[in-house]
MARMINU-842491 format. One line per 10 residues: their letters; for each residue z, y, x of N, C-alpha, C. Coordinates in steps of 0.05 Angstrom, whole numbers, padded with zeros to 5 digits. Each point is the difference from the previous one (the first is absolute). Example, Ala and Ser with C-alpha at 12.3 -4.5 7.8 and 13.67 -1.06 7.14 Angstrom:
2
AS = 00156,-00114,00264,00000,00024,-00018,00000,00024,00018  -00014,00021,-00007,00001,00024,00016,00014,00022,-00015
***
This chain:
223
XXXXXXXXXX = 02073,01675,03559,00020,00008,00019,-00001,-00018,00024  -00007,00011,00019,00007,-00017,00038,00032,-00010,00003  00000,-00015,00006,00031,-00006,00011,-00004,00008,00028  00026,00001,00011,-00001,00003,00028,-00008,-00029,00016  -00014,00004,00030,-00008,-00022,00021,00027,-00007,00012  -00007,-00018,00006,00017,-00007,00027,-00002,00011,00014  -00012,00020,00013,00006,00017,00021,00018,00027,-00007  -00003,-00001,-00029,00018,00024,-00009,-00015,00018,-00018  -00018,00023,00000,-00012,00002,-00018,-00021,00025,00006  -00017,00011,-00005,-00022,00014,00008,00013,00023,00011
XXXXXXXXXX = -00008,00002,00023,00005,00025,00015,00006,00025,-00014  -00026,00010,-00018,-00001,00019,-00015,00020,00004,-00022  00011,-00015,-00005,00016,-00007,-00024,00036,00021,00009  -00003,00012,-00026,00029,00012,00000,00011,00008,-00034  00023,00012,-00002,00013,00000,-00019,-00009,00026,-00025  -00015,-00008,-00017,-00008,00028,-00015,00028,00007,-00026  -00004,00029,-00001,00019,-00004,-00023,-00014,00006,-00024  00009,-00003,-00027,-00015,00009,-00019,-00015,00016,-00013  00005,00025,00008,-00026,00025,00000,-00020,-00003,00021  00005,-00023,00028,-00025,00006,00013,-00016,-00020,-00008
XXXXXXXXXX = 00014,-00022,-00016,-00015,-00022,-00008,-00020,00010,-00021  00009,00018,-00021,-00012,00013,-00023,-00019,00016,00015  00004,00010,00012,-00025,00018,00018,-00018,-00010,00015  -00002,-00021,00013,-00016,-00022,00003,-00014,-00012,-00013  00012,-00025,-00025,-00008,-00016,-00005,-00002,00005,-00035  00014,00028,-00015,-00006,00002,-00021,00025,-00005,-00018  00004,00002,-00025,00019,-00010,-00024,00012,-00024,00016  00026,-00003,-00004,00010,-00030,00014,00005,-00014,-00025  00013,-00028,00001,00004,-00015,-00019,00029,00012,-00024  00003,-00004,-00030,00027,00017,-00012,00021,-00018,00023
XXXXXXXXXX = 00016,00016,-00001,00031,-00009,00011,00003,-00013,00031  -00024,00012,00018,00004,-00003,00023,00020,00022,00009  00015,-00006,00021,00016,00014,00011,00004,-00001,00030  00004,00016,00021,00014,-00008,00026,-00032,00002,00017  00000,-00020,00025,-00024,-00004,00017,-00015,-00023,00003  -00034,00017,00014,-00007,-00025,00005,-00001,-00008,00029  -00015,-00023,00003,-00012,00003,00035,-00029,-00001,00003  -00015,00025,00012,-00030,00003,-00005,-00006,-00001,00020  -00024,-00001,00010,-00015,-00010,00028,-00016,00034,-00002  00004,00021,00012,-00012,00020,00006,-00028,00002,00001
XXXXXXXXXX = -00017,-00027,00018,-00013,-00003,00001,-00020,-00015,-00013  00009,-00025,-00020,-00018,-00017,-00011,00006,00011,-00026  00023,00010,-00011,00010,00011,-00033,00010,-00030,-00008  -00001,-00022,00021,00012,-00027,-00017,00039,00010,-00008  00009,-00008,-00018,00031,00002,-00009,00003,-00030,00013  00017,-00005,00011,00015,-00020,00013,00026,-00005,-00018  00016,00010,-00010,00031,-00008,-00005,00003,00021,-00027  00003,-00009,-00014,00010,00007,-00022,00042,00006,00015  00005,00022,00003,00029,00001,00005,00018,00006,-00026  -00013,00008,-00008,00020,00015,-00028,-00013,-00019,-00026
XXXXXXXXXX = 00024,-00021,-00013,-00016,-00010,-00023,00002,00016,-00029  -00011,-00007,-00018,-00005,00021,-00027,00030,-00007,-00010  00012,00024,-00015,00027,00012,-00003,00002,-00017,-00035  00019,-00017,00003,00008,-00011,-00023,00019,00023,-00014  -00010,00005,-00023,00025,00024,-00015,00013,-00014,-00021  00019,-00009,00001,00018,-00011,-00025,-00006,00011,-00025  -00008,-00026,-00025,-00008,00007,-00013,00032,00004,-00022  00000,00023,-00022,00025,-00004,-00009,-00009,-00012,-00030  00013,-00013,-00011,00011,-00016,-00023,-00010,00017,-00029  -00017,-00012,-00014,-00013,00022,-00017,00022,00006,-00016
XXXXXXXXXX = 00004,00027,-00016,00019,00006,-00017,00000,-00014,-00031  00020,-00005,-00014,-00008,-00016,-00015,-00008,00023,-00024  -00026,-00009,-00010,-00010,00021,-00026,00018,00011,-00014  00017,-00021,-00019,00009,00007,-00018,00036,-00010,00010  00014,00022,00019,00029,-00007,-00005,00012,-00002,-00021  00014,-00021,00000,00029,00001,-00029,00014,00020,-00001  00004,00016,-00018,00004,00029,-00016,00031,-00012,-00014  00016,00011,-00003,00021,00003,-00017,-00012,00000,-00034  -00004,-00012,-00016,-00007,-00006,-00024,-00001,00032,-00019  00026,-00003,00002,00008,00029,-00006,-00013,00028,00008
XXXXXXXXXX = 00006,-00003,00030,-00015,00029,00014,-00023,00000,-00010  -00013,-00020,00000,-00034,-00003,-00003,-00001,00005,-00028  00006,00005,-00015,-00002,00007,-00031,-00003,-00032,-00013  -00007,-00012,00005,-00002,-00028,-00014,00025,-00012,-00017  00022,00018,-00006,00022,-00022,-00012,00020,00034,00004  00006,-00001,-00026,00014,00030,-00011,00027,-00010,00017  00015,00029,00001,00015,-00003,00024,00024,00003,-00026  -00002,00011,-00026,00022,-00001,-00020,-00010,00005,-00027  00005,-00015,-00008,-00004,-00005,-00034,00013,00006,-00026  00003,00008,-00023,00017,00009,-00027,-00004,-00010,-00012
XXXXXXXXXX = 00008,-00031,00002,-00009,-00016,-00020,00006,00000,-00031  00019,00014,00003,00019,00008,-00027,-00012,00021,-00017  -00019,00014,00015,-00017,00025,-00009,-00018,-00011,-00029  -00015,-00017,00003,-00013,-00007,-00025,00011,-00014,-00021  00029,-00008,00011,00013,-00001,-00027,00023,00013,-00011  00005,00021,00004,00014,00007,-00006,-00022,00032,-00020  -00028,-00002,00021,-00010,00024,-00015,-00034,-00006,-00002  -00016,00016,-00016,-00029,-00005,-00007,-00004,00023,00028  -00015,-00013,00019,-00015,00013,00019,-00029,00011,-00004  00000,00021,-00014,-00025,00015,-00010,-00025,00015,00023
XXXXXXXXXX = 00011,00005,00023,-00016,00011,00018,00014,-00005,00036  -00009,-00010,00010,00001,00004,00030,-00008,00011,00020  00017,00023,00019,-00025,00019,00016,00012,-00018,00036  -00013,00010,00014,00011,-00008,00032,00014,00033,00009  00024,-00004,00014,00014,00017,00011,00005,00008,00031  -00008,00007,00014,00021,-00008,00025,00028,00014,00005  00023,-00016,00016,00016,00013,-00001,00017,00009,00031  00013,00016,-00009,00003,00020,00020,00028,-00017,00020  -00001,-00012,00023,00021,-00024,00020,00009,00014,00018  00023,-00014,00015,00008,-00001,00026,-00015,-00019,00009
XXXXXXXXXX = 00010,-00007,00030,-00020,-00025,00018,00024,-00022,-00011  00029,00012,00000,00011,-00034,-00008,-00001,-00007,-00026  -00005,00015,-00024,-00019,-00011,-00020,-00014,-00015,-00011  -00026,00017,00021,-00025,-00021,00007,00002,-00033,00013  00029,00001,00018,-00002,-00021,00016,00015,-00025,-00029  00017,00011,-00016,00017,-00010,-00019,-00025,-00014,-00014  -00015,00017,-00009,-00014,-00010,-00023,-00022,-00022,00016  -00010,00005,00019,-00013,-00012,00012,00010,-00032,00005  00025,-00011,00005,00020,-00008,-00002,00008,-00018,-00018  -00006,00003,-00034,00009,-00005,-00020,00028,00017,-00022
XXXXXXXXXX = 00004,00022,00010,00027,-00001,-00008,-00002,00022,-00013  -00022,00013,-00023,00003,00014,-00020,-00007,-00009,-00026  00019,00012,-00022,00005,-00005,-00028,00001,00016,-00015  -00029,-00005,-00024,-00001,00017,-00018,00011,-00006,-00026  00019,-00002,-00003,00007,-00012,-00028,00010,00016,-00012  00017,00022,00008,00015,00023,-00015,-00019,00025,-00001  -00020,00004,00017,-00019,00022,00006,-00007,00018,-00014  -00006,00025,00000,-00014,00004,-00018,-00009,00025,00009  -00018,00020,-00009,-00010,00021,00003,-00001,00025,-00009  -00003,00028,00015,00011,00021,-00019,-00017,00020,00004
XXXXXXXXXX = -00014,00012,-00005,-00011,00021,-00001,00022,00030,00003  -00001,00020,00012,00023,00013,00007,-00019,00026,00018  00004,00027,-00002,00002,00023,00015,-00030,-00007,-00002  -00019,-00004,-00010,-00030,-00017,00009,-00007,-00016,00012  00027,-00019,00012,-00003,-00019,00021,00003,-00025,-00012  -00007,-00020,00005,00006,-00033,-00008,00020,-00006,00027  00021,-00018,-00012,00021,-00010,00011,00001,-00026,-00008  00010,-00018,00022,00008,-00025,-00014,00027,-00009,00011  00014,-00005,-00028,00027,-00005,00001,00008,-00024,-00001  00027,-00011,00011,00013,-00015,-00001,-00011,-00035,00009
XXXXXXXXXX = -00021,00010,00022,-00021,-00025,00017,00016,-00002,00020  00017,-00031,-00002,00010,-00014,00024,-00011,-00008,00018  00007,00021,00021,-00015,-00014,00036,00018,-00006,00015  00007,-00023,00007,00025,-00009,00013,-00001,00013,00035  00024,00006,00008,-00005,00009,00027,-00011,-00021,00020  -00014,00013,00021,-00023,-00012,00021,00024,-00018,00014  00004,-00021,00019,00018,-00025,00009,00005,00013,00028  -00018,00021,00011,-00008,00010,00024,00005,00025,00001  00010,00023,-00023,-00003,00018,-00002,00014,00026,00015  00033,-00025,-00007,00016,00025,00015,00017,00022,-00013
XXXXXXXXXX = 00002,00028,00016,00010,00013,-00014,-00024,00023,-00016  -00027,-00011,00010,-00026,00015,-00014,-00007,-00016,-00027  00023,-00022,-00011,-00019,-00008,-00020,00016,00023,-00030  -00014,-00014,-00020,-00008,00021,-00029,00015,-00014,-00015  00005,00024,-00023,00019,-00005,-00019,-00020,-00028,-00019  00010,-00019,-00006,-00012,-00021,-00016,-00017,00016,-00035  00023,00013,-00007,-00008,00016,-00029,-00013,00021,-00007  -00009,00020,00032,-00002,00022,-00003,-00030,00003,-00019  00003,00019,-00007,-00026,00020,-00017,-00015,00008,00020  -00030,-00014,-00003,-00029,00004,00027,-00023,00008,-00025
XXXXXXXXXX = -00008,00019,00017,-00027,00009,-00016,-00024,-00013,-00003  -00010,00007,-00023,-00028,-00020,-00007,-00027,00021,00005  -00016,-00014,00007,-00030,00016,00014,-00021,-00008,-00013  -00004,00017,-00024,-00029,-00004,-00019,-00019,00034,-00003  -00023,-00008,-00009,-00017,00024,00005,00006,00015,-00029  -00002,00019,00010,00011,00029,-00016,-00012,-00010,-00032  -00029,-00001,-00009,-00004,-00012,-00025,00016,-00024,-00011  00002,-00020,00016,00023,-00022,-00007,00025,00013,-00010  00011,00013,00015,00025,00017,-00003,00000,00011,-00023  -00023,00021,-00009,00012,00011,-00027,-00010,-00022,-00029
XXXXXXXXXX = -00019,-00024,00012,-00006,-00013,-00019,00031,-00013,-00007  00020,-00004,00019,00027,-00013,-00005,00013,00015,-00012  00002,00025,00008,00025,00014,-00014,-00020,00014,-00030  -00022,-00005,-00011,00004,-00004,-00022,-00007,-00020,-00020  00002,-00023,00012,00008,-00024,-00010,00033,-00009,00001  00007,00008,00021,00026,-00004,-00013,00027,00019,-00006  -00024,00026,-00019,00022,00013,-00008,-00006,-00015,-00038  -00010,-00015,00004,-00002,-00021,-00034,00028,-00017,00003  00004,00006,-00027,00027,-00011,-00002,-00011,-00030,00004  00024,-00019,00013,00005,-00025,00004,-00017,-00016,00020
XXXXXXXXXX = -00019,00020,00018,-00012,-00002,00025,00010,00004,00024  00006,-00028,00022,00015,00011,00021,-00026,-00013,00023  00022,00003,00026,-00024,-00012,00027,00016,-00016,00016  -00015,-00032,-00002,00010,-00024,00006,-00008,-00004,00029  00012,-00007,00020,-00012,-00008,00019,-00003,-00026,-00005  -00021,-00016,00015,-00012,-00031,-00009,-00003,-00017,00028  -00008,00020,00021,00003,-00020,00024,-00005,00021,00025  00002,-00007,00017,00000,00009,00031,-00011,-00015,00017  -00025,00012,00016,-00018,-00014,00018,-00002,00017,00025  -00016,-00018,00012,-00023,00013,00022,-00026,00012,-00001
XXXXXXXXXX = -00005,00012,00009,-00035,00014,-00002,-00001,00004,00022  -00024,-00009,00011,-00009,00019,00029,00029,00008,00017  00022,-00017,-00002,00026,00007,00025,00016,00013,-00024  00000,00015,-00013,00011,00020,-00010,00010,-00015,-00028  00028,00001,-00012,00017,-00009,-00021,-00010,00028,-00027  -00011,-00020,-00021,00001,00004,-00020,00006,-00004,-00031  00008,00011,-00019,00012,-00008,-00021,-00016,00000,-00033  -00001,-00012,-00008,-00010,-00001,-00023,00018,00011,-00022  -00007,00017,-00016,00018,00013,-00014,-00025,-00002,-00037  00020,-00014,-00011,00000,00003,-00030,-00001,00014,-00022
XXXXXXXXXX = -00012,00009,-00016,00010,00023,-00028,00009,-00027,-00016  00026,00007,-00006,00003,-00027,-00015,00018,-00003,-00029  -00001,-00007,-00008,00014,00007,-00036,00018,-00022,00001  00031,00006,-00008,00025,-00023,00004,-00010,-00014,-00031  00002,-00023,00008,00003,-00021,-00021,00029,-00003,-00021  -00006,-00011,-00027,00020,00000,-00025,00008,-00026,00014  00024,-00018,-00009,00004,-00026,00000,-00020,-00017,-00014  -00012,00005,-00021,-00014,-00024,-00014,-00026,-00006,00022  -00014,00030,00011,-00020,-00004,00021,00009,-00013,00033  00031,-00004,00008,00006,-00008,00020,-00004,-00026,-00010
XXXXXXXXXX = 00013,-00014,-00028,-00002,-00024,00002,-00028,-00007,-00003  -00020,00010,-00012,-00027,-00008,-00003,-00012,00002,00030  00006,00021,00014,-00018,-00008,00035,00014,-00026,00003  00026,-00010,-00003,00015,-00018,00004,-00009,-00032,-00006  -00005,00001,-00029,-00022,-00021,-00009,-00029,-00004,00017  -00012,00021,00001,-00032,00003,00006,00010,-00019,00026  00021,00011,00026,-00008,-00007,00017,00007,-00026,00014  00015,-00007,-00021,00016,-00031,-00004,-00031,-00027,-00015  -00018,00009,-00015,-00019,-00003,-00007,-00019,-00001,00020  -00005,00027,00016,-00018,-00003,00025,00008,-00018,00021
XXXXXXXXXX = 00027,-00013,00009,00012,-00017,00015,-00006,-00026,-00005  00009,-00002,-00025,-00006,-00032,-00018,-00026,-00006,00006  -00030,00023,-00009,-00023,00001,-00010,-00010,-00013,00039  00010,00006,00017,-00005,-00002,00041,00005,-00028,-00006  00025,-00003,-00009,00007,-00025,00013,-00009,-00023,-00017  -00010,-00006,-00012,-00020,-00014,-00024,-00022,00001,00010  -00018,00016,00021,-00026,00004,00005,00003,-00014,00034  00033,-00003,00017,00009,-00003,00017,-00010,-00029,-00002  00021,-00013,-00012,00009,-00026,-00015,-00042,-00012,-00002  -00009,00009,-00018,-00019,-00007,00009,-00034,-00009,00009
XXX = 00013,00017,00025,-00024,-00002,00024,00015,-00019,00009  00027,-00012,00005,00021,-00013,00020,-00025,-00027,-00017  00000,-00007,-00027,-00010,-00026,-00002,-00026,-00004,00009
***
């Protein structure tokens, strides 16, 4: 590149703009922009006028955002803990079930309870009864009855494999927990046989045994 003389700068010299420069002198440099100053007659560029265009770079996204534990399926959004002892859980299918959005936002949330739950087979339809979803904090006058009866969503073979399994006497359908999948709330549902007392106290033993049996293996690794 020429700088300009002290006398000022080559006669020939004037202001090109970018397509005549490309038409001239060929491909220009990436990210030139604006003019130059060219000498008509020698092709020397004198003045770079326009410098290369800084574009703000933005802030990379971070790979892996922090997810709600819950939403993300990683950590059940409600549990029946009472389900395995009170009954022998013989089979488990996945359900989905049928929400409102303040529902979804509830459970999402923390604030559903399966402890009374249970399941019904009915008109050919699966229902699940008596699943506490506490109303949404945000909801308004659009939120949902806490107790109401919401439908359960399994494939048609599942379906009649249920209703004749539990037309056997002393076979009911336990719900066991409530998650996430892929965005969408799902329920785990049970074929499950109620337990005698002598079998409540024996899960009772076993799991008082499996406690003791942790904390003895706890105890030690600690030495």
């Amino acid at each position: 590149m020429i700088p300009f003389t002290a006398s000022g700068r080559c006669p020939g010299a004037s202001f090109w703009s970018k397509p005549a420069l490309q038409a001239r002198f060929g491909p220009l440099p990436c990210g030139f922009s604006g003019q130059r100053l060219v000498c008509r007659r020698c092709d020397n560029v004198f003045l770079a006028v326009a410098r290369q265009t800084a574009h703000p770079t933005k802030p990379n996204p971070e790979k892996n955002p922090r997810r709600d534990p819950t939403a993300a399926g990683e950590r059940d959004a409600a549990v029946n803990r009472i389900a395995s002892h009170n009954y022998f859980l013989l089979e488990k299918f996945e359900t989905g079930v049928v929400l409102t959005g303040t529902e979804v936002k509830s459970i999402r949330t923390g604030h559903a309870n399966l402890k009374d739950s249970y399941g019904l087979v009915k008109d050919g339809e699966l229902w699940l009864l008596n699943a506490h979803i506490g109303p949404y904090d945000h909801g308004n006058i659009f939120n949902h009855a806490p107790l109401r009866t919401r439908k359960l969503l399994v494939h048609k073979d599942e379906l009649r494999k249920l209703i004749g399994k539990t037309q056997q006497k002393g076979l009911t359908l336990i719900p066991t927990r409530m998650y996430f999948k892929n965005g969408r709330v799902k329920l785990e549902l049970a074929l499950a046989k109620g337990k005698q007392l002598w079998d409540k106290r024996e899960t009772e033993r076993r799991r008082t045994a499996d406690k003791e049996a942790r904390e003895a293996v706890a105890r030690g690794r600690k030495r």
